[in-house]
C-alpha positions, -999 to 999 in steps of 0.1 A, spaced: -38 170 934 -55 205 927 -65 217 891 -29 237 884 -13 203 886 -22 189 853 -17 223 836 16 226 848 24 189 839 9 197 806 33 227 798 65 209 812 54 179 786 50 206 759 85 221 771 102 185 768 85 178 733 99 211 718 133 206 735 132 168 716 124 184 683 151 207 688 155 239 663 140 223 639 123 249 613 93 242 595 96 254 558 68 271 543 42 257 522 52 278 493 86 265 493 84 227 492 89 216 458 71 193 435 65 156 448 75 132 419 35 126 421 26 157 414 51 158 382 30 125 370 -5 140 377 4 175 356 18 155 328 -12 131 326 -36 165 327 -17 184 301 -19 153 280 -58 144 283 -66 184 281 -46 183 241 -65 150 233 -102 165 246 -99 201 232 -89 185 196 -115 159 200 -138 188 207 -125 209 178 -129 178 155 -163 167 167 -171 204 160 -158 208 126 -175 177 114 -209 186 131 -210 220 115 -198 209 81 -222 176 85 -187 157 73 -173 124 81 -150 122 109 -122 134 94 -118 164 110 -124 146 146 -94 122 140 -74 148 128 -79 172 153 -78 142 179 -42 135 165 -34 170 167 -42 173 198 -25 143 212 8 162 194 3 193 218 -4 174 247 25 153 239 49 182 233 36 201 266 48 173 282 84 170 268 86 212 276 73 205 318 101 174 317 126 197 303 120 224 328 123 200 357 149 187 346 167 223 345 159 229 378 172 197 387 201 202 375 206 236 386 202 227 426 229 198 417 252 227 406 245 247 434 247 215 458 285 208 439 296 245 445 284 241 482 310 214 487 334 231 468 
């Protein structure tokens, strides 16, 4: 066997592989949409970012104004409101562009 040999046997493995795939193309990064994880994870963030900035704004309030922590469970709960209806707005506009491939995948087959 001389060194060319493997090479060669290399490249017409590599040719066979690609002609298996076929013409498959890859899609870019940018275009794959959002795994059903990735939904979860962003909802759970936006939800724990409206309860710590009101618990921050409450703990705050009742700090400088030496109070009980009436401003801290108030704030909290406000927060928890935001995060809450953050969350409802990102489900809503999934769901929009859910249904909006669905229409186009309808009028494909029409």
């Amino acid at each position: 066997m001389t060194e060319d040999d493997p090479k060669a046997r290399l490249e017409a493995l590599e040719a066979r592989i690609a002609e298996a795939k076929g013409g498959k193309e890859e899609k870019p990064h940018t275009e794959e949409h959002y795994s059903q994880a990735h939904l979860a994870w962003r909802m759970v963030i936006e939800l724990v970012t409206g309860l710590a900035v009101g618990f921050g704004i409450g703990y705050g309030l009742d700090r400088l104004f030496g109070t009980i922590p009436i401003f801290l469970v108030l704030f909290t709960l406000l927060g928890l409101a935001a995060g809450i209806r953050v969350m409802m707005r990102s489900a809503q506009e999934v769901q929009a562009e859910h249904m909006a491939r669905e229409a186009a995948k309808d009028d494909e087959r029409s």
